[in-house]
Each structure stands twice: as structure tokens, then as C-alpha cells.
C-alpha positions in Angstrom: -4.8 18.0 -10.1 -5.2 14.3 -9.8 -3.6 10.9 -9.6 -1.7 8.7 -11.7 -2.1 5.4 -10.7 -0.1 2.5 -12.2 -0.5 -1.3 -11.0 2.7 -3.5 -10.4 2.6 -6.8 -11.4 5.2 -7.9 -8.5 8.0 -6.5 -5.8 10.4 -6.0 -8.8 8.2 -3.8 -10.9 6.7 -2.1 -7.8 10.3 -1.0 -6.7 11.2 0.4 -10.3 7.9 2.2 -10.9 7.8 3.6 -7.7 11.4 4.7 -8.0 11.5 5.9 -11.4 8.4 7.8 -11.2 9.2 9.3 -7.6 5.8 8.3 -6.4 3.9 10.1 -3.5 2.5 6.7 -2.4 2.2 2.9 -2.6 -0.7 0.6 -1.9 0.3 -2.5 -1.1 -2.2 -4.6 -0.4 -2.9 -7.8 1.7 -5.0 -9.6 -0.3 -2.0 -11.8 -2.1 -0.7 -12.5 1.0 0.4 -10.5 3.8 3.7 -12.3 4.5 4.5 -11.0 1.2 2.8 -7.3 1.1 5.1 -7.1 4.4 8.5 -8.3 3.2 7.9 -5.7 0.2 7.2 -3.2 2.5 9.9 -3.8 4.4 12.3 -4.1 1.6 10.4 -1.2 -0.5 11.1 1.2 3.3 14.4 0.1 3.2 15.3 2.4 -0.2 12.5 4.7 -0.9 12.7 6.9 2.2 10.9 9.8 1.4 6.8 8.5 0.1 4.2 6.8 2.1 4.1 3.1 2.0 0.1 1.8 3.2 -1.0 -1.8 3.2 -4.7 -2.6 2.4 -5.8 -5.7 5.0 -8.0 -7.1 7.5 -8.2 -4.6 10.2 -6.3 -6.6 13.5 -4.0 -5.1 15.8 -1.7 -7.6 14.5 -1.2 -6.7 10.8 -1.6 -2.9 11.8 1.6 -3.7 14.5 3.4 -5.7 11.9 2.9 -3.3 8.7 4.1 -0.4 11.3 7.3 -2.2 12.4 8.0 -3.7 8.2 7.9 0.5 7.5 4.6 1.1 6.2 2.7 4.5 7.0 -0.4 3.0 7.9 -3.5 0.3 7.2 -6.3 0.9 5.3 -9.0 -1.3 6.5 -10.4 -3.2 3.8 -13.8 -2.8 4.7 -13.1 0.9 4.9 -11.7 1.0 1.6 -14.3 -1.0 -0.1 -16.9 1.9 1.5 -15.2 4.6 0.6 -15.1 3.3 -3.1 -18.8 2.9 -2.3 -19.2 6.4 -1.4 -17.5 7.9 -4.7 -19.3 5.8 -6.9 -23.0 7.2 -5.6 -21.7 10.6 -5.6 -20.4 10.3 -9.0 
């Protein structure tokens, strides 16, 4: 058992792939601008009920307050994700 991962080139595509393919989960991260990982999220929430929404960031109580309130799940902080790539890599 794995993943499927598939990369959206924007909001539109993100919404049909992750409809379409009844995904678990969607990364959405920060790093294009948060105003715009937010409104997505928000928008994304609004008709995809049922999978897990997480934004990638800056750890701040700010952007973990605004992803909760735009829908999201939860933030990844970006310092944790970059470790935990880290991690897998040595152990691979």
C-alpha cells in the first residue's frame, strides 16, 4: 500500500484532480503565497467535505489560526517537513 501523488498546476486543476480521483488528502502549500494557498483552501473546504486539506508554511500562530478558520485540517511546518524528508532519505 502506498501513495499516489499528483501535482496541480493551479486552484482549477487542484479542485478537479482532487475531486475526480476522491483523494484522501491535499497539500497545499504556502510557498506561492499564502493569501492564495488560503482562499483555495477555503474554496477547496467549501465542496470537498470528506478528505483532509493541510497547508505547508511558516510555523506562526497566525497562518496555523487562519488555515484552521479557511478549512484546512492542519499545518505542516516547513521546517518539519523539510526534516522529515531528511529523515527518509538517510534511512533509504
Amino acid at each position: 500500500a502506498g501513495w499516489d501523488v499528483h501535482e496541480a498546476a493551479g486552484f482549477v486543476s487542484l479542485r478537479r484532480l482532487t475531486l475526480l480521483l476522491q483523494a484522501d488528502l491535499a497539500l497545499l502549500d504556502t510557498a506561492l503565497g499564502v493569501a492564495e494557498a488560503l482562499q483555495a483552501c477555503s474554496l477547496l473546504r467549501a465542496e470537498w467535505k470528506s478528505g483532509r486539506i493541510v497547508l505547508l508554511g511558516d510555523e506562526s500562530p497566525r497562518l496555523r489560526r487562519e488555515a484552521l478558520l479557511a478549512g484546512a485540517d492542519g499545518l505542516i511546518p516547513r521546517d518539519a517537513a523539510l526534516g522529515a524528508v531528511t529523515l527518509a532519505r538517510s534511512a533509504a
